[in-house]
MDAnalysis code that builds the backbone (N, CA, C; Angstrom):
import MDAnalysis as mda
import numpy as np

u = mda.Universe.empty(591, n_residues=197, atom_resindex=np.repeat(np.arange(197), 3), trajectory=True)
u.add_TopologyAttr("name", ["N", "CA", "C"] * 197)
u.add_TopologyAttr("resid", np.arange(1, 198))
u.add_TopologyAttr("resname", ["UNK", "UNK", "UNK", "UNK", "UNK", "UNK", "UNK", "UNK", "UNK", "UNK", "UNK", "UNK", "UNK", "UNK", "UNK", "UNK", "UNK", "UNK", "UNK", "UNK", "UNK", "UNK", "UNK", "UNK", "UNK", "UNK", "UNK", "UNK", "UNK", "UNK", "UNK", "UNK", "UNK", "UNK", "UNK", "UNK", "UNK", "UNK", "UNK", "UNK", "UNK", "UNK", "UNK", "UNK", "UNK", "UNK", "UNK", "UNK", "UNK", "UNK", "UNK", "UNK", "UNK", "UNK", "UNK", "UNK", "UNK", "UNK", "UNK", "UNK", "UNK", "UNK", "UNK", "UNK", "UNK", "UNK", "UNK", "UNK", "UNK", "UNK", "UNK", "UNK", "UNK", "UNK", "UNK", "UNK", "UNK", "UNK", "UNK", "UNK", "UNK", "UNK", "UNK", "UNK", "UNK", "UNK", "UNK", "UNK", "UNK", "UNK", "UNK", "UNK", "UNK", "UNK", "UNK", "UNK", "UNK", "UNK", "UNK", "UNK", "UNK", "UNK", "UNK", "UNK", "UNK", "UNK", "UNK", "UNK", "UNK", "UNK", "UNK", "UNK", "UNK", "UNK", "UNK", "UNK", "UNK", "UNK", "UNK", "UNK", "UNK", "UNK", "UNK", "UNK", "UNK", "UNK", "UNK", "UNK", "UNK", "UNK", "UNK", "UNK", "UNK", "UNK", "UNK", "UNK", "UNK", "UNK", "UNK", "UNK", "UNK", "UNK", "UNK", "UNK", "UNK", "UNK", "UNK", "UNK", "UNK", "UNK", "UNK", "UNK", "UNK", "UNK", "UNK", "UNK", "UNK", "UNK", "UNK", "UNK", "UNK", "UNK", "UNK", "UNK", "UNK", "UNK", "UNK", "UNK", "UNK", "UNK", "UNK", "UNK", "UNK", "UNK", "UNK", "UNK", "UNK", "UNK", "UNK", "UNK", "UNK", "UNK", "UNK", "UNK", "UNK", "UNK", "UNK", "UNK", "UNK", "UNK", "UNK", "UNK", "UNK", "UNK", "UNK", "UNK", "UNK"])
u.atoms.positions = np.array([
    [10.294, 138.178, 48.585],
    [10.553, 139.362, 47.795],
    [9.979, 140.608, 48.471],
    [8.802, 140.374, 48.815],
    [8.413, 141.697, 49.562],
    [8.736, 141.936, 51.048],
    [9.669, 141.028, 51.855],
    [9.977, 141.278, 52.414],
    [11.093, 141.775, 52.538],
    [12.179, 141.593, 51.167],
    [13.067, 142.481, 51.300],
    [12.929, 143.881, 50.979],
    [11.488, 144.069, 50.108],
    [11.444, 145.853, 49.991],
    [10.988, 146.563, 51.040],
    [10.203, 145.575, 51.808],
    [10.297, 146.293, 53.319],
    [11.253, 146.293, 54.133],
    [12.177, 145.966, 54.249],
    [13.562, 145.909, 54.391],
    [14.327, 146.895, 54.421],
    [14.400, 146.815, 52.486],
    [14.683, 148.316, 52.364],
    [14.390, 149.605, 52.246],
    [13.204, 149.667, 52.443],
    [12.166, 150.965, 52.570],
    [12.514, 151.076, 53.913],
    [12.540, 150.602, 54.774],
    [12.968, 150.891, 56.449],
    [14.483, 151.115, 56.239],
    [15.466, 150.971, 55.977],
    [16.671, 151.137, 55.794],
    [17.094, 152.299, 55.700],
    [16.428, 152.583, 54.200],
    [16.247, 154.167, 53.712],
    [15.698, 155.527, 54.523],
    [14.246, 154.720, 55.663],
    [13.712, 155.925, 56.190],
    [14.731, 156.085, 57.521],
    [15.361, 155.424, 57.768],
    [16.275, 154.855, 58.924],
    [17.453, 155.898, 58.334],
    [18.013, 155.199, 57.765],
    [18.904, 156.457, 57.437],
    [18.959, 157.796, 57.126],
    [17.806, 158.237, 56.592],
    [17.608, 159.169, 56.099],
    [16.897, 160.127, 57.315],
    [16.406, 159.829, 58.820],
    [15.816, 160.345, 59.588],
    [17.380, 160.626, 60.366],
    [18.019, 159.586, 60.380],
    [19.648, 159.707, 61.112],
    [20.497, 161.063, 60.398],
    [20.197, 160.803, 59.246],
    [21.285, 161.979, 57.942],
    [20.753, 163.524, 58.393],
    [19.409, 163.578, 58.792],
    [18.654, 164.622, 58.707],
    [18.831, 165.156, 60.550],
    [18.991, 164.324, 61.054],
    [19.140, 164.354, 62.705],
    [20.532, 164.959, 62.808],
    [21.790, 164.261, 62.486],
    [22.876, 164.182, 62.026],
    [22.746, 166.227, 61.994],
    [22.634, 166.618, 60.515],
    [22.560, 167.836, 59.856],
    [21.938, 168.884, 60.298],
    [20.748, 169.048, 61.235],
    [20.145, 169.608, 61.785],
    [20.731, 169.999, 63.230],
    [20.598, 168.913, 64.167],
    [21.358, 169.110, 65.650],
    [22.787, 169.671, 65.223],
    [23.911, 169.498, 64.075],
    [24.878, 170.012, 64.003],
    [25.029, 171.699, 64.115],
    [23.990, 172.179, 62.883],
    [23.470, 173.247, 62.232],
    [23.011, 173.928, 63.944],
    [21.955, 173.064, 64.051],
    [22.114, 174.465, 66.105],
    [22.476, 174.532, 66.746],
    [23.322, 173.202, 67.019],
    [24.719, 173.359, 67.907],
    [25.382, 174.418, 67.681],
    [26.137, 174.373, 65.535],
    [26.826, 175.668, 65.807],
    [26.169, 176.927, 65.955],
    [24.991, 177.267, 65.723],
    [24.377, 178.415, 66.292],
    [24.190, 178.382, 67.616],
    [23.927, 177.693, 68.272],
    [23.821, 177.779, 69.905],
    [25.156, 178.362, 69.960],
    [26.092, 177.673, 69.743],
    [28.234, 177.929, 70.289],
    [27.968, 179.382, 69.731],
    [27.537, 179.767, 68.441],
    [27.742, 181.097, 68.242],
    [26.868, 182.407, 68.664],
    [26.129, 182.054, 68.953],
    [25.084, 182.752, 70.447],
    [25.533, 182.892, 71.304],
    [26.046, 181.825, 72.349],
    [26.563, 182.190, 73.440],
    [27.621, 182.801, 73.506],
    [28.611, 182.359, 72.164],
    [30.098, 183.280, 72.452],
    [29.500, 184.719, 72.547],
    [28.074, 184.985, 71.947],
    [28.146, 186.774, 71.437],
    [27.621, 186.940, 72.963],
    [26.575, 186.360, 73.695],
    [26.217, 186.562, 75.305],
    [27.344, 187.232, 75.730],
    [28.555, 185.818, 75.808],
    [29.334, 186.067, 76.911],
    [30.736, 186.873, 77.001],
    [30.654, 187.941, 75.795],
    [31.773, 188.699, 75.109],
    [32.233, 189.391, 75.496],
    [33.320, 189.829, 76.156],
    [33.316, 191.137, 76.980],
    [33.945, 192.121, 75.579],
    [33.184, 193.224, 75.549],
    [33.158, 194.167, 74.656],
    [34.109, 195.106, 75.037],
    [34.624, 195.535, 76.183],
    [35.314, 196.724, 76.834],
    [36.021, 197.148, 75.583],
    [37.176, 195.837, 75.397],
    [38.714, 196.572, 75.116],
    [38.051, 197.078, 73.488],
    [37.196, 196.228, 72.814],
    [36.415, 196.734, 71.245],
    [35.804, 198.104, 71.544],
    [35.001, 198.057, 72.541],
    [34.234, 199.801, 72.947],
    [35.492, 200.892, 73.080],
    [36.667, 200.530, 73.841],
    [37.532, 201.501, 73.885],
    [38.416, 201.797, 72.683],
    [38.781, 200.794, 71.839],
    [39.428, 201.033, 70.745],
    [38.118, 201.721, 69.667],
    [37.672, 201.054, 69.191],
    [36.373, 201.811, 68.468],
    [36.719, 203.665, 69.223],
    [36.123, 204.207, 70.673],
    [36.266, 205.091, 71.297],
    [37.504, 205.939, 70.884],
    [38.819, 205.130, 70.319],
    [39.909, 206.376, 70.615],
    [40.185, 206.119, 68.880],
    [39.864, 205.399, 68.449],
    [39.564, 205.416, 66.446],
    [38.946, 207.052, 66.090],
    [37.603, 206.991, 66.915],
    [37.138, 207.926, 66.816],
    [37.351, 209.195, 66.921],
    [37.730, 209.224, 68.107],
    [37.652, 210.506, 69.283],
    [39.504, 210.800, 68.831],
    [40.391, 210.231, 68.733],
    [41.821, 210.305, 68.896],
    [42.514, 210.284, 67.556],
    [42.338, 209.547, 66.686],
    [42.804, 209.068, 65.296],
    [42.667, 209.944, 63.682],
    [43.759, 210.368, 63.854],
    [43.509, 210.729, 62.445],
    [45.107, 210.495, 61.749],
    [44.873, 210.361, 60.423],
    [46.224, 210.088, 59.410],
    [45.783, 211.407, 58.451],
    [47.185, 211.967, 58.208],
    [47.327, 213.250, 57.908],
    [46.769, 212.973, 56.257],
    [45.886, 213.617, 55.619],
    [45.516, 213.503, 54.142],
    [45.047, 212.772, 54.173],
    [43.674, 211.824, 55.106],
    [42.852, 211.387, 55.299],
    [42.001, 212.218, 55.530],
    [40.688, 211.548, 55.259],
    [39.572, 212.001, 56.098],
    [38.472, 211.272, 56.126],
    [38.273, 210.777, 57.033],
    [36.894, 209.874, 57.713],
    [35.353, 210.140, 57.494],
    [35.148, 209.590, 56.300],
    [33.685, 209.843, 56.246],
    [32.251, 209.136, 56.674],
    [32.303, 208.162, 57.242],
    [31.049, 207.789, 57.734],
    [30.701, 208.305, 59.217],
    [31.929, 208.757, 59.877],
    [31.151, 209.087, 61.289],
    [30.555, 208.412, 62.321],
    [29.587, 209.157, 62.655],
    [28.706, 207.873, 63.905],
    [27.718, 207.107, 63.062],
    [27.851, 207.291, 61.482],
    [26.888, 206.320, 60.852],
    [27.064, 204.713, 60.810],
    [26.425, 203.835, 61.203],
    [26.448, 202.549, 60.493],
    [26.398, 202.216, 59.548],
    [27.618, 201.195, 59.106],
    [27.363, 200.904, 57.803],
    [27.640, 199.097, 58.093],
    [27.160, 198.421, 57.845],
    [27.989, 196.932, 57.743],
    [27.593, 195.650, 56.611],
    [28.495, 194.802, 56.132],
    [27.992, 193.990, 55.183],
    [27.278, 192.584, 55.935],
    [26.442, 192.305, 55.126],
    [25.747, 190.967, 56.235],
    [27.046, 190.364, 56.042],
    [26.784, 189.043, 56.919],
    [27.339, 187.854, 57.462],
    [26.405, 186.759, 57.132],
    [26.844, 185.323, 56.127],
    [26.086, 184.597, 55.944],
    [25.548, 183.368, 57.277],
    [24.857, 183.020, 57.544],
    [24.195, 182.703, 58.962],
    [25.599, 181.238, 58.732],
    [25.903, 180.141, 57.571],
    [26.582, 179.013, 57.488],
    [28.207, 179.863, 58.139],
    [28.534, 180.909, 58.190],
    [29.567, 181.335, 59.175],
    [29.716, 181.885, 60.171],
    [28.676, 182.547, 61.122],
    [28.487, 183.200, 62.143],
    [26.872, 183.073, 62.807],
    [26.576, 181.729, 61.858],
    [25.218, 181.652, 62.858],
    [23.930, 182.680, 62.733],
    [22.783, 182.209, 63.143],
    [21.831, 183.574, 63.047],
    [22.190, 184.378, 64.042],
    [22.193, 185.770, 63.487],
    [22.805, 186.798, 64.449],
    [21.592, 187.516, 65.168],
    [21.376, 187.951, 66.441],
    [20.673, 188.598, 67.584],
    [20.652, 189.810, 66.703],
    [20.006, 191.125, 66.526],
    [20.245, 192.345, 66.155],
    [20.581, 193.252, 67.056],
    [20.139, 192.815, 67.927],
    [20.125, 193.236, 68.783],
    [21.309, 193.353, 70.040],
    [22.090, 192.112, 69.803],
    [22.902, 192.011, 70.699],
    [24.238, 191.247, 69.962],
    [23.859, 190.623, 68.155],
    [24.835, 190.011, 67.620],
    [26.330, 190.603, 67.072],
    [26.628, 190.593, 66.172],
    [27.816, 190.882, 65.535],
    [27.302, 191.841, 64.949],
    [26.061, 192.635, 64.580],
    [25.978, 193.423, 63.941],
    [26.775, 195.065, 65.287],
    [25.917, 194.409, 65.987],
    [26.188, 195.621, 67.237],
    [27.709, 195.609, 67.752],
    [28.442, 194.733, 67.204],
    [30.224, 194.682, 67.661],
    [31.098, 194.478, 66.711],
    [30.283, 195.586, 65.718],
    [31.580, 195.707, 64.543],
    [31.339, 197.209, 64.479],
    [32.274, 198.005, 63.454],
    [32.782, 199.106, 63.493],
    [33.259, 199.166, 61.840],
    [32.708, 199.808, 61.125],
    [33.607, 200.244, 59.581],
    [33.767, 201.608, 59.849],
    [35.084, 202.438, 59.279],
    [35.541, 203.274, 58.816],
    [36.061, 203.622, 57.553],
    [35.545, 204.520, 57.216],
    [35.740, 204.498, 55.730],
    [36.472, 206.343, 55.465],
    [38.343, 206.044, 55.165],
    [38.601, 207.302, 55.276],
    [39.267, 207.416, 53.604],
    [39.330, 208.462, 53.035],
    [39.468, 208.867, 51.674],
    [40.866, 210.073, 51.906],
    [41.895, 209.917, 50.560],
    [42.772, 210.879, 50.734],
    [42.594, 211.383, 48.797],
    [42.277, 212.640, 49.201],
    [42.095, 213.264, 48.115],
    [43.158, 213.910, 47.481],
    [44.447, 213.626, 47.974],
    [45.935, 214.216, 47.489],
    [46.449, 213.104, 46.328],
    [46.227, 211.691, 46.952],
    [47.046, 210.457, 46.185],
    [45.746, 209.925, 46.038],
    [44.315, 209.657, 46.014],
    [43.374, 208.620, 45.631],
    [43.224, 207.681, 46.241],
    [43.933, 207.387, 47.217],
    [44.054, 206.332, 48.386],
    [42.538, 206.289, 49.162],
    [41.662, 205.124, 49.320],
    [40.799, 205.143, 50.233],
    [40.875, 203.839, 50.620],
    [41.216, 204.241, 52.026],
    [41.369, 202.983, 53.299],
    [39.992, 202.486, 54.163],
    [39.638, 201.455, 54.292],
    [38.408, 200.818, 54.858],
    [39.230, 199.765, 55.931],
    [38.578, 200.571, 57.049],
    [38.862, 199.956, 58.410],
    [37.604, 199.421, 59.302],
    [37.821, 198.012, 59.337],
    [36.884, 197.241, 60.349],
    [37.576, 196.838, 61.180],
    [36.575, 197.232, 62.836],
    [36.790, 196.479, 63.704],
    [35.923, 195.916, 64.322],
    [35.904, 194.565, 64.948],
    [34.659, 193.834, 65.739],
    [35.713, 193.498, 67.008],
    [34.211, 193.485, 67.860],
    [34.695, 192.859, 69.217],
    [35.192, 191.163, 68.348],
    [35.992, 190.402, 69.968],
    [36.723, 189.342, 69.475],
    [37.017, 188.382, 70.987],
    [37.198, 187.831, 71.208],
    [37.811, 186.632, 72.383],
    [39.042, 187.746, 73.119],
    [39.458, 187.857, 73.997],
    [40.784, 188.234, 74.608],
    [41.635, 187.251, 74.252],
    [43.020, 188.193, 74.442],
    [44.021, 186.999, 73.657],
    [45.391, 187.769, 74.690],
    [46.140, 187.168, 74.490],
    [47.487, 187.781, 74.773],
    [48.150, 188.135, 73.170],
    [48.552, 189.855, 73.083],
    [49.565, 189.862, 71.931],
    [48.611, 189.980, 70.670],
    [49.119, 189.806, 69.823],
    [48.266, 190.257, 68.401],
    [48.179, 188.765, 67.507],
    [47.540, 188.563, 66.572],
    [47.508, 187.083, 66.229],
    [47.566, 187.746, 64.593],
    [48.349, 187.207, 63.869],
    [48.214, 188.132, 62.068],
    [47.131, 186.638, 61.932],
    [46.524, 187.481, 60.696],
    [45.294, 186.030, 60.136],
    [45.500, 186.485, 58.321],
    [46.151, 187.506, 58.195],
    [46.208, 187.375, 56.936],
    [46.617, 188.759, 56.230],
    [47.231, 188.730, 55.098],
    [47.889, 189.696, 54.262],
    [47.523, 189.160, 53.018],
    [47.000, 189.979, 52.164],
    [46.113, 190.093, 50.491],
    [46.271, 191.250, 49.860],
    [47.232, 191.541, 48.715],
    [46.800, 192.545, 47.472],
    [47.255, 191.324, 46.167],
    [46.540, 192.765, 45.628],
    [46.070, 192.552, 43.923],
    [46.699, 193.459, 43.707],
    [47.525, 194.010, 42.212],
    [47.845, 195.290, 41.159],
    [47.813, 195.121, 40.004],
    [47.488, 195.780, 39.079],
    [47.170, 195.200, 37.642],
    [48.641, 195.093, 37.083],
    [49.514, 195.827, 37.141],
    [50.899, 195.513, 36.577],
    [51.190, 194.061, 36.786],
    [50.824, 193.120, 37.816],
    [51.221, 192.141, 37.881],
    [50.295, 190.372, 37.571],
    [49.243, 191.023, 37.736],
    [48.278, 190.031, 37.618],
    [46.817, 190.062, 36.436],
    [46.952, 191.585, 35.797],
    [46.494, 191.962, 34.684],
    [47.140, 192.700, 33.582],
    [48.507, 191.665, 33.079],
    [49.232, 192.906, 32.228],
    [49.214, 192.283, 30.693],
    [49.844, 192.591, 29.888],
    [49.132, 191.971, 28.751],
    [50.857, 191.418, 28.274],
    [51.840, 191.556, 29.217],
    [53.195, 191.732, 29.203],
    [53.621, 190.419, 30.184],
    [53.003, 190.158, 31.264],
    [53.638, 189.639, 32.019],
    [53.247, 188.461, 32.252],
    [53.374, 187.403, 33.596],
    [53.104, 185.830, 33.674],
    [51.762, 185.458, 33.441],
    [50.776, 186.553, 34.180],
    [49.854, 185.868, 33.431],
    [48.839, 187.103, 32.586],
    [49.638, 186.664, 31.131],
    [49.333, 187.737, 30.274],
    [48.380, 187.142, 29.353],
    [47.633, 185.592, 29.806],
    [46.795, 184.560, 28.788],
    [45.694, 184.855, 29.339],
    [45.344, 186.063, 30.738],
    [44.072, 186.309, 31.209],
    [43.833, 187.863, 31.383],
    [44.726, 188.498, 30.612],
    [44.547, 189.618, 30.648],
    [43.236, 190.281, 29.673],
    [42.489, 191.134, 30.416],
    [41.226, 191.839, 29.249],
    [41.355, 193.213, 30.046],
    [40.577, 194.234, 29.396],
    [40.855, 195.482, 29.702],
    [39.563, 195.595, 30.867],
    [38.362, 194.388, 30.505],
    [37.448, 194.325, 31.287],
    [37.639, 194.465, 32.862],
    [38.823, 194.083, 33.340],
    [39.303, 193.905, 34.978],
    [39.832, 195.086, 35.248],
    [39.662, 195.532, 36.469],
    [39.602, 196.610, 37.151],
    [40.925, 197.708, 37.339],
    [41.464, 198.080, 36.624],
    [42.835, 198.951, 37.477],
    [43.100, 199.511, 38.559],
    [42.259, 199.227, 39.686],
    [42.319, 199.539, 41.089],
    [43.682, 198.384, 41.661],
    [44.344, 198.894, 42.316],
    [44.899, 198.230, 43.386],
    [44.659, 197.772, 44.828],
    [44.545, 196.606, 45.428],
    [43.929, 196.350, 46.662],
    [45.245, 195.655, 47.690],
    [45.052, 196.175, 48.735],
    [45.819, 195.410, 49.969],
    [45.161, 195.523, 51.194],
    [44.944, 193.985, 51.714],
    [44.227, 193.819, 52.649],
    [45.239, 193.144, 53.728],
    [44.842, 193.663, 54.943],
    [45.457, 193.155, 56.159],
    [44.598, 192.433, 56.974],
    [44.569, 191.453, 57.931],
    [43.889, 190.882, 59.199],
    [44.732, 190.278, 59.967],
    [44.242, 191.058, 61.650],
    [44.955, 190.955, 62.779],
    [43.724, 190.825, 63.895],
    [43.911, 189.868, 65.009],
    [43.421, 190.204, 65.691],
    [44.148, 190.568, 67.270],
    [43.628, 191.360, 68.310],
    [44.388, 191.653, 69.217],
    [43.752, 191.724, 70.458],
    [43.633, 192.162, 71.253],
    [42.902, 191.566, 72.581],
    [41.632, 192.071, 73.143],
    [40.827, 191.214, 72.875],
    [39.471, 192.032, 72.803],
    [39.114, 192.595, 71.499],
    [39.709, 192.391, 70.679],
    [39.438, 192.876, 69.009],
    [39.736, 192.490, 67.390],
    [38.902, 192.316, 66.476],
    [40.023, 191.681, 65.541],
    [39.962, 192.790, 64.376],
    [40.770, 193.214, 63.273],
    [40.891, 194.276, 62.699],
    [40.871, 193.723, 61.445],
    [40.448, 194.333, 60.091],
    [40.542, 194.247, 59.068],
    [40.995, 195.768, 58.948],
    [41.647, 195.774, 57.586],
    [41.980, 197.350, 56.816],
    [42.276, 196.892, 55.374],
    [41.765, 197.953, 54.963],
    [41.568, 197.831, 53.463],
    [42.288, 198.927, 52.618],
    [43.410, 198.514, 51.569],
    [43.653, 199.982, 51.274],
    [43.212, 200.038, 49.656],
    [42.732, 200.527, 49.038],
    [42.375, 200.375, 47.760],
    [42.881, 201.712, 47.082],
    [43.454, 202.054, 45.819],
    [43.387, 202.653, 44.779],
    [43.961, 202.700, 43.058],
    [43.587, 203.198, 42.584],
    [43.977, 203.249, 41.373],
    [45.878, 203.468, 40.534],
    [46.426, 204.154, 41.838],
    [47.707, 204.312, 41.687],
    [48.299, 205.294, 40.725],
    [47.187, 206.458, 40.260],
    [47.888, 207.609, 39.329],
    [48.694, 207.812, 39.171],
    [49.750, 207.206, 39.873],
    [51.310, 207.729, 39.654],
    [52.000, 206.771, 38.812],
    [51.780, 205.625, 39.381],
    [51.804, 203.816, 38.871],
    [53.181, 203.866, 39.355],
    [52.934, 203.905, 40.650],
    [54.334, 203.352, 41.339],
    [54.607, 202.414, 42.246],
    [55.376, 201.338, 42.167],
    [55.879, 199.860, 42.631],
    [54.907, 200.280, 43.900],
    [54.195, 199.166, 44.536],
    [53.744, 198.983, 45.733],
    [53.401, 200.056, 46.351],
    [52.368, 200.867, 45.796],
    [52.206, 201.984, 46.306],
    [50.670, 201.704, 47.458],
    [50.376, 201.088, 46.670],
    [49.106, 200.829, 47.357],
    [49.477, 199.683, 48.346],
    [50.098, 199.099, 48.441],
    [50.140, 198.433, 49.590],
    [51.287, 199.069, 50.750],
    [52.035, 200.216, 50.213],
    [53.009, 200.454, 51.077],
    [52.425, 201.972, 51.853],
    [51.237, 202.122, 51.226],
    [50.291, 203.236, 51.650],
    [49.606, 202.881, 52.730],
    [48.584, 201.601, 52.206],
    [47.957, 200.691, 53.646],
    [48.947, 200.630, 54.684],
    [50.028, 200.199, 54.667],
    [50.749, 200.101, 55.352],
    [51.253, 201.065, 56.147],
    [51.742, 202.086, 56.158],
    [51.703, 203.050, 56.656],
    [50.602, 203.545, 57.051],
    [49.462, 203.370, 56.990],
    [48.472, 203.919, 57.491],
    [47.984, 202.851, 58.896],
    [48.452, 201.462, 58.624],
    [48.172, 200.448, 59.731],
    [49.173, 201.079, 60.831],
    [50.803, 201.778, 60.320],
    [51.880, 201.820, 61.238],
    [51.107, 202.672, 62.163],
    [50.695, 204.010, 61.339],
    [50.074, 205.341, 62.369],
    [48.638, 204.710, 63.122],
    [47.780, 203.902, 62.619],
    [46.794, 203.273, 63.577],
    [47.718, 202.741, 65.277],
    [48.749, 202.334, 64.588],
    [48.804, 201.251, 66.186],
    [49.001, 201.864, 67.201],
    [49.584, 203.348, 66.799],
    [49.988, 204.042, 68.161],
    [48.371, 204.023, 69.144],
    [47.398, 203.757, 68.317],
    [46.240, 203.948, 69.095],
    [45.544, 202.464, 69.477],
    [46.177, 201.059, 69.210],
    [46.253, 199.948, 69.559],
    [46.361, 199.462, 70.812],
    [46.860, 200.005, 71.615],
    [47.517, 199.537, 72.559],
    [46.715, 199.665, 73.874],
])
């Protein structure tokens, strides 16, 4: 009898030193992989786009308010690893944050350095509008409360060579007209690309 609880008391610490070995070496592996990708990054084509965002870019009834300020949201370490400050993802991203005070439109543009690629890669297209997804009228009218937001959101992600882009177009839609807010972002991505390239 007591030799099978020593048995299984070794079993347990046995496994449980493996589970923990297992979880750990995984965990700095992927931080090691995500360290070195930030080492070995070539930043150019992100420094030059960032450069002509700045220096070159404007959309008419916009206007760009953060400037040469930093602004950025963390990154949880379980997706990008512990970041360098110095040399991580904080230092190869880029927000812009431009406001149009004619229509209420304010567009939020990120860019980070990225891998070189050939060509542009889409990673994703996202809006929300309350006419459709908060109406007290429509499909789903069993989750409608006045509590949820009347902003409209459309989000884009692309990445392109040496860079990957987010844009954000958000507003309220004062006019309340079909796809305004996403056909606004949109047009505002068209006039970005001339400076893409």
């Amino acid at each position: 009898m007591k030799f099978k609880i020593i048995i299984g008391i070794l079993i347990v610490f046995l496994l449980g030193g493996t589970a923990s070995y297992l979880f750990f070496s995984n965990e700095n592996s992927a931080t090691s992989i995500a360290m070195s990708k930030t080492h070995n990054l070539d930043t150019s084509n992100y420094e030059l786009l960032v450069d002509r965002i700045q220096n070159e870019f404007n959309m008419e009834g916009y206007k760009e308010i953060l400037g040469e300020n930093g602004d950025i949201v963390g990154v949880p370490d379980v997706i990008a690893g512990r970041q360098d400050l110095e040399d991580g993802l904080y230092q190869r991203n880029k927000k812009f944050v431009y406001k149009n005070a004619e229509n209420g439109m304010i567009i939020i543009l990120s860019v980070s350095a990225s891998e070189e690629r050939d060509g542009r890669l889409w990673n994703h297209s996202i809006s929300y509008n309350e006419k459709k997804y908060n109406s007290e009228t429509g499909v789903y009218k069993d989750t409608y409360n006045t509590i949820f937001s009347d902003s409209e959101v459309s989000i884009y992600g692309f990445s392109g060579n040496g860079y990957s882009l987010s844009i954000v177009g958000i507003s309220s839609n004062p006019d309340n007209v079909d796809v305004f807010t996403l056909s606004q972002t949109a047009q505002f991505l068209q006039e970005l690309e001339k400076h893409l390239n």
